[in-house]
N, C-alpha and C positions, 0 to 999 in steps of 0.2 A: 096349224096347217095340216096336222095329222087328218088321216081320216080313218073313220072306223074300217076296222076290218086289215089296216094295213099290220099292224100287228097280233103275231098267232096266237100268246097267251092272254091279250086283251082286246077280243074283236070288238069292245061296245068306245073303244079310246078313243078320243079326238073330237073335233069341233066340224072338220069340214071345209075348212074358208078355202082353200083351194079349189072348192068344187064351185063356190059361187064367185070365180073369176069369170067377168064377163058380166055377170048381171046387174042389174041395178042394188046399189049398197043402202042397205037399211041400216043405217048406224046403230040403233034401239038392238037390233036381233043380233048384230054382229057381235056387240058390247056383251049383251046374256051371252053369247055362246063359249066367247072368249072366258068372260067371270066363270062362269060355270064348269068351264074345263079349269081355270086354275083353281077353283075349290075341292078338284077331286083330286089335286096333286097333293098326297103327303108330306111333302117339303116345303108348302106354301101355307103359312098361318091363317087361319080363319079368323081370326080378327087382331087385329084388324080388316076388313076386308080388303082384298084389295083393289086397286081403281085401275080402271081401263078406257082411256084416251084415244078418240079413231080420231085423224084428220084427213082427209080426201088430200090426194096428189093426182098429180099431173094423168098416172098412168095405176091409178088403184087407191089405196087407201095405206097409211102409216100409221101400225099399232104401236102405242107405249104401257108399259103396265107395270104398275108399283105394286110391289106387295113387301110382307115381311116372312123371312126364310123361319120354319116352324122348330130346325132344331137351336138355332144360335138367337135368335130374335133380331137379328139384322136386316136392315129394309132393303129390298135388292129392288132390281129394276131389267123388264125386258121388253125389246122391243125389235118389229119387224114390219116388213114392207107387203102387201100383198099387191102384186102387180100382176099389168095383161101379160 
């Protein structure tokens, strides 16, 4: 939900998804954008990779996303709602 720029020591952070509230959801782009931020998170294991699951709601789209935490090797889980 971050978007770049909101943070001063890392203006390049975040995905964005807050910014395409409202428009038509491309599940393919959303799913890269999601992956791809959690691959830059140091705490997130790069492999396995982790998986990211959009399912369309009423009033936006509901993210789930598994991965495994990079210092314990525990598979954690998170998930959010991007709504109008």
């Amino acid at each position: 939900m971050t978007n770049p720029g909101d943070y001063i020591f890392h203006p390049a952070y975040g995905a964005s998804l807050g910014q395409k509230v409202g428009e038509s959801v491309n599940i393919n782009e959303w799913k890269a954008l999601i992956l791809g931020q959690m691959l830059l998170e140091d705490a997130v294991a790069q492999d396995p990779t982790p998986t990211v699951t959009l399912t369309i709601i009423e009033q936006g789209v509901s993210v789930y996303v598994s991965y495994t935490d990079a210092t314990t090797g525990t598979p954690a889980t998170l998930s959010f709602d991007v709504t109008r």
